[in-house]
C-alpha positions as CSV (number, residue, x, y, z in Angstrom):
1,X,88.0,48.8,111.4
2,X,85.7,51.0,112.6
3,X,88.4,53.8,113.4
4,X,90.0,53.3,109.7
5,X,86.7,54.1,108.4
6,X,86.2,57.2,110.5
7,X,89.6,58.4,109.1
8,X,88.6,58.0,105.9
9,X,85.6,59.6,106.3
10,X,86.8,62.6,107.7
11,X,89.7,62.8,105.3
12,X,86.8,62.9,102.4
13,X,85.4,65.9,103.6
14,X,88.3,67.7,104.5
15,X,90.8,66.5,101.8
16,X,91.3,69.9,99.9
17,X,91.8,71.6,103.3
18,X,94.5,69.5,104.1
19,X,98.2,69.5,103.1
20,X,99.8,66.7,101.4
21,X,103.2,65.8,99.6
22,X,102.8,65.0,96.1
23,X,101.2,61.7,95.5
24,X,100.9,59.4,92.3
25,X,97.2,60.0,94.0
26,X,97.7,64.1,93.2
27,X,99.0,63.7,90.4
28,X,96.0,61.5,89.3
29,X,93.8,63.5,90.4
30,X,95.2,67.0,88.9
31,X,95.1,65.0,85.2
32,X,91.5,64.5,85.7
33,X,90.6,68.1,86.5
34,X,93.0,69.2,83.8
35,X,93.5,72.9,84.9
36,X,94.0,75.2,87.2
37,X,92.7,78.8,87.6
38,X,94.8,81.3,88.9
39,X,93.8,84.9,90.2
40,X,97.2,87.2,90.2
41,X,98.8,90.2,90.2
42,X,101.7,88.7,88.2
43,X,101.6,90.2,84.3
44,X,101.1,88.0,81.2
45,X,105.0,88.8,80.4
46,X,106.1,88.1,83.3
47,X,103.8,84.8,83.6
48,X,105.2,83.4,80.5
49,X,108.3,82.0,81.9
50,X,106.9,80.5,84.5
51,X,104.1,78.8,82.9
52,X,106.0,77.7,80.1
53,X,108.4,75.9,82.7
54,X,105.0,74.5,85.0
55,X,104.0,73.4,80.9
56,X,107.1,70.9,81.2
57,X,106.8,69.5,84.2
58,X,102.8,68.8,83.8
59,X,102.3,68.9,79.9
60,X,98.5,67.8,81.1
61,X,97.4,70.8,83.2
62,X,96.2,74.6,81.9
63,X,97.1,77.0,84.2
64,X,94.3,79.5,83.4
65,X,95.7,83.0,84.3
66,X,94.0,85.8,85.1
67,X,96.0,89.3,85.4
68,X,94.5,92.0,88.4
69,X,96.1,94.3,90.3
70,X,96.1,93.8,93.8
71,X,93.5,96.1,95.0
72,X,91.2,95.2,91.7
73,X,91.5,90.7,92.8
74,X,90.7,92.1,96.3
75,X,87.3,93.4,95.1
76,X,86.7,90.5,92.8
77,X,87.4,87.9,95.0
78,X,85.0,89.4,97.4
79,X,81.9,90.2,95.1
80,X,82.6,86.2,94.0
81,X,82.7,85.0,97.9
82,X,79.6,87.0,98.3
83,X,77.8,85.8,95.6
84,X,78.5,82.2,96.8
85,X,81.9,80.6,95.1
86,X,85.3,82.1,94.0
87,X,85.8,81.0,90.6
88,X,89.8,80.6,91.4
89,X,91.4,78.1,92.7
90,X,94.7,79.8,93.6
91,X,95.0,83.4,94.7
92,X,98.8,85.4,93.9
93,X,99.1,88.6,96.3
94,X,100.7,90.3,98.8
95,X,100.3,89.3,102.1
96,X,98.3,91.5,103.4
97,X,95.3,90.8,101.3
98,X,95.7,86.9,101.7
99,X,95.7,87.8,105.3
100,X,92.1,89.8,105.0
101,X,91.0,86.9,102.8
102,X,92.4,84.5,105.5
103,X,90.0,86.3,108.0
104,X,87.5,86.4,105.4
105,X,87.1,82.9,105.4
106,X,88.1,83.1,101.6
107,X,91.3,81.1,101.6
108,X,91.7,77.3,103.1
109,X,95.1,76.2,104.7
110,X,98.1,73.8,102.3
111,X,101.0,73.9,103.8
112,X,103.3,72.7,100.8
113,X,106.2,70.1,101.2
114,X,108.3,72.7,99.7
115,X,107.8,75.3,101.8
116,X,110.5,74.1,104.1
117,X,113.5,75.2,100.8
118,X,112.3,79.3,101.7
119,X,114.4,81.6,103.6
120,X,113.2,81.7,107.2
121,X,109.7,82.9,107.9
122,X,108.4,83.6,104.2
123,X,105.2,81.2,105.2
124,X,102.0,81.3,106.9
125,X,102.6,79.5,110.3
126,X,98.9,78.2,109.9
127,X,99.6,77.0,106.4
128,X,97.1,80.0,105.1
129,X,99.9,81.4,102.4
130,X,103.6,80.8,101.2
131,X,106.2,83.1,100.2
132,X,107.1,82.8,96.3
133,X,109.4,86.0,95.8
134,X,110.5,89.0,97.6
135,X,111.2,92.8,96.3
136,X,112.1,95.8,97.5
137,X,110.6,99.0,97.1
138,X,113.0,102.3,96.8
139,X,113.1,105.1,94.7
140,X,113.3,104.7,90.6
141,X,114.3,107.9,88.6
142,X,114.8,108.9,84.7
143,X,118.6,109.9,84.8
144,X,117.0,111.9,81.6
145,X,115.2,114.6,83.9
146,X,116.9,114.4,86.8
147,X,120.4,113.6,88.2
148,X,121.0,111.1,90.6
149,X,122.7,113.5,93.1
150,X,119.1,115.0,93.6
151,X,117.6,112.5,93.6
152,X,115.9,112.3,97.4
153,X,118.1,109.8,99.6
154,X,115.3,109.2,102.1
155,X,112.1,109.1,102.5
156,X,111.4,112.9,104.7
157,X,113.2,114.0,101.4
158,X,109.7,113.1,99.7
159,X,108.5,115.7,101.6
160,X,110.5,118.0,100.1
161,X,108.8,121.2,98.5
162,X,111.3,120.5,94.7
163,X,109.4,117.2,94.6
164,X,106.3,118.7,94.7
165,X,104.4,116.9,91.7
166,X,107.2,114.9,90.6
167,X,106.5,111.9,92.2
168,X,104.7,109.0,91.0
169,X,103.5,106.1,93.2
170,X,101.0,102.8,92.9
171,X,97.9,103.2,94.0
172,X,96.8,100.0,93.9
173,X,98.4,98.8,97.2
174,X,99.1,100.4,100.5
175,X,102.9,99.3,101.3
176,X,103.8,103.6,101.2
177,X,101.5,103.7,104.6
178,X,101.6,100.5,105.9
179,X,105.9,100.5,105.3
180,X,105.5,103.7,107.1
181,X,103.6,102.4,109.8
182,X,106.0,99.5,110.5
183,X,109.0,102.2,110.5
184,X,107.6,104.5,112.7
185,X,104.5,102.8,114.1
186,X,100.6,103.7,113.4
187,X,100.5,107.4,114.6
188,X,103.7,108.8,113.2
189,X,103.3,106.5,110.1
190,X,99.8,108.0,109.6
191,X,101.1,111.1,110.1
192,X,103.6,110.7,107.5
193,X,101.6,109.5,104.3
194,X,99.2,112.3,105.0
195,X,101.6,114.6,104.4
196,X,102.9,112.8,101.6
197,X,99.7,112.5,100.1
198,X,99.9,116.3,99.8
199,X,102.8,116.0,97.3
200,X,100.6,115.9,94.2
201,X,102.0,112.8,93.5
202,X,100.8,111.0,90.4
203,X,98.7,107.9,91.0
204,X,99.4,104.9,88.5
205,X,97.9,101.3,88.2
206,X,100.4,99.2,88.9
207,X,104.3,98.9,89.3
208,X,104.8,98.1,85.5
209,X,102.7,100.5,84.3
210,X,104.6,103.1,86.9
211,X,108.1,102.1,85.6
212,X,107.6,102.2,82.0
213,X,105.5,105.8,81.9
214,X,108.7,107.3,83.8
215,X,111.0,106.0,81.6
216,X,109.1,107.2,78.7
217,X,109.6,111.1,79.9
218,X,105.9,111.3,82.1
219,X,107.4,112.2,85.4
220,X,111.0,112.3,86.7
221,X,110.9,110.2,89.5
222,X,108.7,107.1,91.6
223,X,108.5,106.1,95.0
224,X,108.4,102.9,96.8
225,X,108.8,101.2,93.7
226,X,109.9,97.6,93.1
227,X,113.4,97.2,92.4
228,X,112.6,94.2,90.2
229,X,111.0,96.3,87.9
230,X,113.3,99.2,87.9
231,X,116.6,96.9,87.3
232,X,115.1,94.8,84.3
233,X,114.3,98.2,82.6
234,X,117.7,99.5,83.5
235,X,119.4,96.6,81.8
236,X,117.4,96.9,79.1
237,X,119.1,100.4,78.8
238,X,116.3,102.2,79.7
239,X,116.5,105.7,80.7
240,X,115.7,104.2,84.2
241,X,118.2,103.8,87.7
242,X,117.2,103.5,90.9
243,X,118.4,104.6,94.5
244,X,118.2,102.5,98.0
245,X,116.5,103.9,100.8
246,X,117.8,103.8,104.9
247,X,115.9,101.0,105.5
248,X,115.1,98.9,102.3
249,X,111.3,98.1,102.7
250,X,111.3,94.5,101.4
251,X,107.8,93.0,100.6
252,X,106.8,89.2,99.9
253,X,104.9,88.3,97.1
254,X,102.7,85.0,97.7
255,X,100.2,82.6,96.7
256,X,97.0,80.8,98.9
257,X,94.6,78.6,97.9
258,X,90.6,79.2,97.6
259,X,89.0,77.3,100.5
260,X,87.2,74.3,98.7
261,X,88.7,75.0,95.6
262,X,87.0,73.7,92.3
263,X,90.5,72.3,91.5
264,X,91.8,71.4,94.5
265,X,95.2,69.0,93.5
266,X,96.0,71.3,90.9
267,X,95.9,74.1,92.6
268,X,98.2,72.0,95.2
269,X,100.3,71.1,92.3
270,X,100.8,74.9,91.3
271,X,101.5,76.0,94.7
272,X,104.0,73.2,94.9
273,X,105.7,74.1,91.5
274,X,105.6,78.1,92.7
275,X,108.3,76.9,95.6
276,X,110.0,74.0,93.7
277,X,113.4,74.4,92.1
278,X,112.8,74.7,88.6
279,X,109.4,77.1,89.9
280,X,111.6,79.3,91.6
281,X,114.7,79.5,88.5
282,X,111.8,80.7,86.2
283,X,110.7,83.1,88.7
284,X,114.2,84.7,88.3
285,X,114.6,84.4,84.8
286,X,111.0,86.5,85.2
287,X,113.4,88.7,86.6
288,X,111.8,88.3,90.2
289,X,113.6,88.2,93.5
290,X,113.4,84.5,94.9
291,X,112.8,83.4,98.0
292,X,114.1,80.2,97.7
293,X,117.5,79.0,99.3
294,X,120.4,78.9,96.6
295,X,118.3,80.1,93.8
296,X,119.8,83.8,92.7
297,X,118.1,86.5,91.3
298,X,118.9,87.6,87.4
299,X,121.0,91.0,89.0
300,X,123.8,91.1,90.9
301,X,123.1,94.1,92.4
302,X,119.9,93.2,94.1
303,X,121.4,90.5,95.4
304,X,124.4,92.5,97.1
305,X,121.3,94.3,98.5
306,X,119.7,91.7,99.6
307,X,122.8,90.6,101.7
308,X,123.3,94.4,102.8
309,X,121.3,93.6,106.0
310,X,119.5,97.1,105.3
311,X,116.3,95.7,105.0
312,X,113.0,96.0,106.9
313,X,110.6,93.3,105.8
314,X,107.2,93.9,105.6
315,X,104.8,91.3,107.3
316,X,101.1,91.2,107.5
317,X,99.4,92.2,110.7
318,X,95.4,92.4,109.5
319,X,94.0,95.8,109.1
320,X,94.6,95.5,105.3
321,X,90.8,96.9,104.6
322,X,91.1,99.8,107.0
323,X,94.5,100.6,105.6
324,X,93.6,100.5,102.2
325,X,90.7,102.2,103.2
326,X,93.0,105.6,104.4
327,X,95.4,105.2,101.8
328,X,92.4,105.5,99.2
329,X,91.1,108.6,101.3
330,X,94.2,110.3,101.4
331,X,94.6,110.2,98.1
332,X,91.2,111.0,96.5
333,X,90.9,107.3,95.2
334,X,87.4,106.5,94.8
């Protein structure tokens, strides 16, 4: 008796730290708190699909969406944390910040009963973060102003003196130094985005933003951009096409939830739903790259690059503030 009671007891402190299956409990509970507040670098277009899909599987929650770029949720999340409570209850990143957030004490550990469906290692082995989507990040051009024979092939050809100024790139997160890094390791890598960062390049908010400002005529060509992106423009007929690098970088989109959360089986039931079936089929039809196994992305030819086996994935390994930190210095981001 007195061992059942010190299991419960413990579970009611540490219940929204720990992971659970879905649960008529859950569910229950997640109709009583009636929403969920999401923090992520996932646009309102893009979000509609999914949430429209998560709106028929639980008519009862609001999935309250809030729309930052990555290096913009960073800060926020961290002038809440310091002011004493996050105001999300599920964060939507890259790894690399949901790693520093991890360290931060920000984020709490759910290791979702779904997570076993994703292509091998797209998950935190301590449960911190799971993998929702993947992209991959080459080179996008306007066919308009410049012809796909010149366009640069690799990336020393960004060093190139004819691209001087005719490059665009996103300055909200570090994947041109921190892909560069994991090619060529931290001295050569570092070596390399400074002298890219001396390629006037133009520095945009944001991969949608980036794609649609080329394709309207403002610069002929962007750099470790997200395929995703540049194919849904392109088949759209879009003055937009796109050219894969030697590697591929490949990044991983994913989502964490705030330690303590103020919703805490909703935000389990919205991680759950980001890595279930129908979560991952209106991911696509987003036009995003799935990591789920035998759900298909919305292009045939990303996914012929996806099985290319010329990819180099990405994966966190801490530093992100220090990294974001150079990227920001090397290119006059204040």
């Amino acid at each position: 008796m007195m061992i059942r009671f010190a299991f419960l007891f413990v579970l009611s402190i540490y219940w929204p730290m720990l992971a659970f299956a879905q649960s008529p409990e859950i569910l229950n509970q997640a109709k009583k708190e009636g929403e969920v507040i999401l923090y992520t670098t996932m646009t309102v277009r893009d979000f509609e699909l999914f949430s429209k899909a998560a709106k028929e599987k639980y008519p009862f929650l609001n999935i309250r969406h809030v729309y930052l770029s990555s290096g913009r949720q960073v800060a926020r999340v961290m002038q809440e944390f310091r002011a004493g409570r996050v105001q999300a209850d599920v964060l939507g990143n890259s790894p690399e910040p949901l790693l520093y957030f991890k360290q931060q004490g920000v984020t709490g550990p759910y290791r979702s009963p779904e997570s076993k469906n994703l292509l091998q290692a797209a998950w935190d082995p301590d449960g911190y973060w799971s993998g929702i989507t993947t992209d991959l990040l080459l080179t996008g051009f306007n066919p308009r102003m410049i012809s796909k024979a010149t366009v640069p092939k690799n990336y020393d050809d960004y060093l190139k003196p004819q691209f001087k100024g005719q490059m665009a790139i996103n300055r909200g997160t570090p994947y041109p130094l921190t892909g560069m890094v994991s090619l060529r390791g931290e001295e050569q890598g570092i070596a390399y985005f400074k002298r890219l960062s001396q390629q006037d390049l133009r520095l945009i908010e944001g991969y949608t933003h980036n794609v649609n400002m080329m394709a309207a005529g403002e610069y002929p060509l962007t750099i470790f951009m997200q395929v995703s992106k540049l194919d849904a423009m392109k088949r759209k007929e879009a003055p937009v096409d796109w050219v894969a690098g030697t590697p591929t970088l490949a990044t991983i989109s994913t989502v964490a939830m705030i330690k303590n959360p103020l919703h805490p089986a909703a935000a389990q039931l919205l991680i759950d739903f980001y890595l279930s079936l129908e979560g991952q089929r209106a991911l696509a039809a987003a036009g995003k790259i799935p990591l789920r196994h035998g759900v298909s992305s919305e292009s045939r030819e990303i996914d012929q690059l996806m099985e290319s086996g010329n990819l180099h994935v990405l994966r966190p390994e801490g530093g992100y503030d220090r990294y974001m930190k150079i990227y920001s210095d090397y290119l006059g981001i204040r």
